[in-house]
N, CA, C and O of each residue as an XYZ file, in Angstrom:
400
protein
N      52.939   -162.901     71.530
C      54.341   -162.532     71.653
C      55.229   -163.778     71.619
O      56.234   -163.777     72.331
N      54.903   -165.015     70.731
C      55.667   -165.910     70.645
C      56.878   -165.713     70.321
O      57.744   -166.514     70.674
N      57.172   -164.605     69.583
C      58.747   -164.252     68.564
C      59.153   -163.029     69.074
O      59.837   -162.268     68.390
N      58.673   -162.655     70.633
C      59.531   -161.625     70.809
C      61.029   -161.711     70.926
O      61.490   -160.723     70.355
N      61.900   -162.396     71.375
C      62.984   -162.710     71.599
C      63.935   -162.568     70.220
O      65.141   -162.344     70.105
N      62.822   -162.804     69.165
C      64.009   -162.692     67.915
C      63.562   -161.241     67.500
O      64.428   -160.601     66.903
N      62.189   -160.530     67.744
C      62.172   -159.541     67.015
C      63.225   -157.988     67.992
O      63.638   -156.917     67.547
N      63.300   -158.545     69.264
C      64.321   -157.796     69.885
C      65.707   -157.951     69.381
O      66.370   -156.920     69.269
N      66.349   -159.311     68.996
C      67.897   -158.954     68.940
C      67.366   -159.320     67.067
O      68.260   -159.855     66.411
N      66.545   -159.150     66.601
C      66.700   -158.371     65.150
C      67.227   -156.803     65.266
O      68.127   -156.190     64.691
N      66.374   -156.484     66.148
C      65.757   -154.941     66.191
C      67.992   -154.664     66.990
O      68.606   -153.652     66.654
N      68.382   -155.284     67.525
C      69.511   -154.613     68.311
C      70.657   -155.381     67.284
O      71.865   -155.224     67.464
N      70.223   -156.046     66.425
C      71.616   -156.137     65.370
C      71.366   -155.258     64.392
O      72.308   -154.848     63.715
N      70.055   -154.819     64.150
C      69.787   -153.751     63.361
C      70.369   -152.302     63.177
O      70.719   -151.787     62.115
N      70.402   -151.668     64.631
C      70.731   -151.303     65.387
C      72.510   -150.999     65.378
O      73.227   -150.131     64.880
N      72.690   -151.970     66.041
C      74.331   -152.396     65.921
C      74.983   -151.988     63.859
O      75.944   -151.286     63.544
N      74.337   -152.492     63.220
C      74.557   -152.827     61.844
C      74.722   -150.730     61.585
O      75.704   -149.991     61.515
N      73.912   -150.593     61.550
C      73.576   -148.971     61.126
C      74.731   -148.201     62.375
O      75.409   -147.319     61.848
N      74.856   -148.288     63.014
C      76.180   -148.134     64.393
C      77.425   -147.734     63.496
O      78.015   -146.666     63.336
N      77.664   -149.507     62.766
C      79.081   -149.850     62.401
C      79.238   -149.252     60.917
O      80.290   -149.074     60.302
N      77.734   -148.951     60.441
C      77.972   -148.318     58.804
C      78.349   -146.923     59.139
O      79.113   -146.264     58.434
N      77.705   -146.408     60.420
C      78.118   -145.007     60.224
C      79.795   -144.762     60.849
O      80.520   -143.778     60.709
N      80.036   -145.955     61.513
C      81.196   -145.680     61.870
C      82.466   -145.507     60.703
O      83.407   -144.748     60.474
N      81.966   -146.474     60.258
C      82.668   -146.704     58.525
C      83.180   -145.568     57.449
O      84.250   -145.325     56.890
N      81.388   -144.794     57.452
C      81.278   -143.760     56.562
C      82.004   -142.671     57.234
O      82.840   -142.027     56.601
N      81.776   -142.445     58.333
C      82.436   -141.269     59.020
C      83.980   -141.030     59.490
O      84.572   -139.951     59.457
N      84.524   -142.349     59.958
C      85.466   -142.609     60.478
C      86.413   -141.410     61.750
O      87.511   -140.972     62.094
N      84.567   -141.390     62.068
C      85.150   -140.122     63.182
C      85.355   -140.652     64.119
O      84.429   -141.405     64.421
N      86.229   -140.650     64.854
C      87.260   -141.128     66.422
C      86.157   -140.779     68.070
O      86.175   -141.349     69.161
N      85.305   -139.607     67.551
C      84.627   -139.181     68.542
C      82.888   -139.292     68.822
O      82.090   -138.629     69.484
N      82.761   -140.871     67.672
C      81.947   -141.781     68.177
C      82.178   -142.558     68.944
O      81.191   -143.283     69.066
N      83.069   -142.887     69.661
C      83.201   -143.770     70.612
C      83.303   -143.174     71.631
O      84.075   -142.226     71.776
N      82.314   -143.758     72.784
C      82.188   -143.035     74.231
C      83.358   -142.203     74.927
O      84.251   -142.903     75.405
N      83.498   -140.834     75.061
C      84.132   -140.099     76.016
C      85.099   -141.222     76.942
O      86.291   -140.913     76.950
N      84.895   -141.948     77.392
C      85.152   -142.398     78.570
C      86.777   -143.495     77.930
O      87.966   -143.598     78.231
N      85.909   -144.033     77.037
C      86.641   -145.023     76.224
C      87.870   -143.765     75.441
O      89.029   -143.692     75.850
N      87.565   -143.259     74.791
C      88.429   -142.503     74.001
C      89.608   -141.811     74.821
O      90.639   -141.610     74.179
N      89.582   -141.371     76.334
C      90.166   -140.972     77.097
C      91.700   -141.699     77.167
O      92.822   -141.257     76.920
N      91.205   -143.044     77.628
C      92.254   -144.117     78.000
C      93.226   -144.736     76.589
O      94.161   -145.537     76.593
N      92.654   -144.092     75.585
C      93.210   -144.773     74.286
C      93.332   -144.082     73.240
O      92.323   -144.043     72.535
N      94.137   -143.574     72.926
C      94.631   -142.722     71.317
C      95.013   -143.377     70.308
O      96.202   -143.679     70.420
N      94.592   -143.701     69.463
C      95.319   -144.672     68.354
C      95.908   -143.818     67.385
O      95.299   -142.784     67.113
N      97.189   -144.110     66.707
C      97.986   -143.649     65.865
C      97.524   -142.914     65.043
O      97.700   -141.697     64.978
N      96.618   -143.871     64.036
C      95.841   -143.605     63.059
C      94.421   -143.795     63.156
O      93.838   -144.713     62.579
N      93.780   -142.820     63.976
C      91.990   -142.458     64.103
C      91.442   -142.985     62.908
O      90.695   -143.963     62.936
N      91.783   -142.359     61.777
C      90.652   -143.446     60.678
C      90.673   -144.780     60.598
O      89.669   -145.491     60.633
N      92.378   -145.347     60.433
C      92.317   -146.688     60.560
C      91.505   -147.588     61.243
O      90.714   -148.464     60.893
N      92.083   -146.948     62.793
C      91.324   -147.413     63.603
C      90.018   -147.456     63.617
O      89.615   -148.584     63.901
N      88.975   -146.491     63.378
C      87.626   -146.546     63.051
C      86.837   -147.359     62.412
O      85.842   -147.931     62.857
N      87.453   -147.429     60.974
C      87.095   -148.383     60.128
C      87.598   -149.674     60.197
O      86.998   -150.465     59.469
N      88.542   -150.147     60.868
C      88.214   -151.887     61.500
C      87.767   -151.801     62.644
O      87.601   -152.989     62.919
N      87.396   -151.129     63.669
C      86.631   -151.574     64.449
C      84.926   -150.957     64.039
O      83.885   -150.904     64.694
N      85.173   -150.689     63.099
C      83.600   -150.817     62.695
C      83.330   -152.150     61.422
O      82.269   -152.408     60.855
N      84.433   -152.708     61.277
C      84.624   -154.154     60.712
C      83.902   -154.916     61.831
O      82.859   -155.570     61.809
N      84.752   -154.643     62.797
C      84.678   -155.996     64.399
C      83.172   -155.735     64.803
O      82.381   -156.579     65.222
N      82.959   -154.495     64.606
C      81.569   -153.934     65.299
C      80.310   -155.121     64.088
O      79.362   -155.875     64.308
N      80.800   -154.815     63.291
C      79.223   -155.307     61.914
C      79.453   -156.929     62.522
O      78.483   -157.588     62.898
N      80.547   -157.349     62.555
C      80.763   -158.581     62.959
C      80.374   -159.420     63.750
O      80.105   -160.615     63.631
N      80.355   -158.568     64.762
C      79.801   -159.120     66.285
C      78.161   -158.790     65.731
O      77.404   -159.737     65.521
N      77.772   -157.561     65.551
C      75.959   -157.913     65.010
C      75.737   -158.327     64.096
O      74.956   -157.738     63.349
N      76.510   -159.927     63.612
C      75.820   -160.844     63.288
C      75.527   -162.140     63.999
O      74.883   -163.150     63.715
N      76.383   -161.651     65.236
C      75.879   -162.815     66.090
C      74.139   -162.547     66.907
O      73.588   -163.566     67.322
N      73.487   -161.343     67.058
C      72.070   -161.289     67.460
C      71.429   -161.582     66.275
O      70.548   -162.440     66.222
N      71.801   -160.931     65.302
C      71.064   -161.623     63.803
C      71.102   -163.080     63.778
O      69.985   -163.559     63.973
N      71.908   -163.829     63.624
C      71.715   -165.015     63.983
C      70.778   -165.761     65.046
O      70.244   -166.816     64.704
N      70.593   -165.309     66.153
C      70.074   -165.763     67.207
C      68.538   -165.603     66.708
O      67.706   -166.509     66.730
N      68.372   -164.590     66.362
C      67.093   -164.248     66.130
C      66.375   -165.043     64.882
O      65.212   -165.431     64.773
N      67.312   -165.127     64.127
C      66.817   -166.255     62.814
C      66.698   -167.762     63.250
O      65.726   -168.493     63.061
N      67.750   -168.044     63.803
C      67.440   -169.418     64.973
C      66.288   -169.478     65.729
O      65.362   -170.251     65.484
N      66.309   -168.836     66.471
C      65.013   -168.317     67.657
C      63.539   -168.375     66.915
O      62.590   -168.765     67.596
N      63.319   -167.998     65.540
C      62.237   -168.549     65.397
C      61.289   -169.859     65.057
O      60.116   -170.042     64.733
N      62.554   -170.733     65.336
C      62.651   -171.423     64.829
C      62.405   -172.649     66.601
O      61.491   -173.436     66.846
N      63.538   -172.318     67.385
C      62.821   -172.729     68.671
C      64.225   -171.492     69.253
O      65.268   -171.110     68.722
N      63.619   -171.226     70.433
C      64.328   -169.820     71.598
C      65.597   -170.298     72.237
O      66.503   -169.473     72.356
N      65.790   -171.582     72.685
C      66.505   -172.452     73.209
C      68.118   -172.230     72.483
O      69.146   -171.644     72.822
N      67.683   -173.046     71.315
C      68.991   -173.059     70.394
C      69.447   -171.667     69.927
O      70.611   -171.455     69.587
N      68.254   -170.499     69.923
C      68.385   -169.260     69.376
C      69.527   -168.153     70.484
O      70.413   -167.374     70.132
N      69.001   -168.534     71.960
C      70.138   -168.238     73.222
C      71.308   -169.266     72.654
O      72.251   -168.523     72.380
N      71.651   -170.516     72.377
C      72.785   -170.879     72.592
C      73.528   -170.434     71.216
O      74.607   -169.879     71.421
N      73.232   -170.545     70.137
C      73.621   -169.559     69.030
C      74.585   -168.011     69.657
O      75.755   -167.652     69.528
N      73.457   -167.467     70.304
C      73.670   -166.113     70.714
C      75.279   -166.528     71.715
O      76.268   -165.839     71.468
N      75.364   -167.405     72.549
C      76.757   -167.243     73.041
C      77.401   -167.538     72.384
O      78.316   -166.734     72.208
N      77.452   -168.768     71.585
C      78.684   -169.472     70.718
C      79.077   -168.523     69.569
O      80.248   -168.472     69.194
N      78.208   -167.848     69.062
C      78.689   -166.752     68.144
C      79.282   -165.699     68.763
O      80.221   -165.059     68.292
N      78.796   -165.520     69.729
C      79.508   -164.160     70.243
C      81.254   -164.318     70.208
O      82.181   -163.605     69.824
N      81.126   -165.645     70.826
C      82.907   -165.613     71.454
C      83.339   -165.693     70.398
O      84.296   -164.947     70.194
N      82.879   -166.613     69.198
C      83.533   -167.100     67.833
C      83.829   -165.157     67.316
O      84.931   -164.618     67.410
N      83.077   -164.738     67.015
C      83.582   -163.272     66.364
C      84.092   -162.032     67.361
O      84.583   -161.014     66.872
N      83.954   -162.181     68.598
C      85.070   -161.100     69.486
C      86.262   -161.775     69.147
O      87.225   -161.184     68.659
N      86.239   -163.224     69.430
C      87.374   -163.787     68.758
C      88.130   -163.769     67.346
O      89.359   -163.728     67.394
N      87.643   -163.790     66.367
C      87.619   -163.059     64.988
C      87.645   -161.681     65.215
O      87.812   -161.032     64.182
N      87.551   -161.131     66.083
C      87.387   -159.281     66.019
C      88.750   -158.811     66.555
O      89.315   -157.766     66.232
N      89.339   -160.040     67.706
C      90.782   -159.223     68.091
C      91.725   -160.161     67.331
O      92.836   -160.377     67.816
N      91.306   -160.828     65.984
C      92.503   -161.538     65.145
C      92.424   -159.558     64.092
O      93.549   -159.079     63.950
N      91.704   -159.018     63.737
C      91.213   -158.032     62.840
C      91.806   -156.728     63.402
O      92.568   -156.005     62.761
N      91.349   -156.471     64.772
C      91.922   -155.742     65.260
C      93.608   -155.446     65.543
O      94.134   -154.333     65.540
N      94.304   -156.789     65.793
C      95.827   -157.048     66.049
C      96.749   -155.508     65.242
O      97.559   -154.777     65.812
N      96.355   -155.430     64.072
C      97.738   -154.868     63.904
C      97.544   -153.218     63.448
O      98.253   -152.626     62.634
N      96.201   -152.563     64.324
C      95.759   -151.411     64.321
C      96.479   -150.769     65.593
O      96.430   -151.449     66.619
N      97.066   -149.684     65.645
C      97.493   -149.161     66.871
C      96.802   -147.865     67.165
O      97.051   -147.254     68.205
């Protein structure tokens, strides 16, 4: 089990990736958790869907990354995994900005 660490956040950007395609294809409003959808109505439901299933593919390329790092040594493959993260939530609410 030397490469478990990358074959898990393969397996959860994988995961994530197939998430954000169906969010895409569908652009149904009532994939996103009950809970979440409650507190927030957006103008335009499709719009909205389909960039945050932009932000969504986005962010799972930061475990894809980690995991391609990670086999490489685990160390740098975790620090990958934070520095990407912030870099594309960060990129995700420049994308998100002018969706209401």
């Amino acid at each position: 089990m030397e490469h478990a660490y990358s074959i898990i956040m393969g397996i959860f950007a994988g995961a994530l990736l197939i998430y954000a395609g169906l969010m895409a294809l569908s652009k149904d409003y009532k994939m996103i958790p009950f809970r979440k959808r409650v507190s927030f109505t957006p103008k335009d439901p499709k719009r909205y869907m389909f960039q945050l299933s932009k932000v969504i593919a986005l962010v799972a390329l930061s475990p894809g990354l980690s995991a391609l790092v990670a086999l490489l040594n685990t160390i740098a493959g975790v620090v990958v995994l934070f520095v990407s993260m912030i870099l594309f939530i960060w990129l995700g609410t420049k994308i998100m900005r002018g969706v209401e």
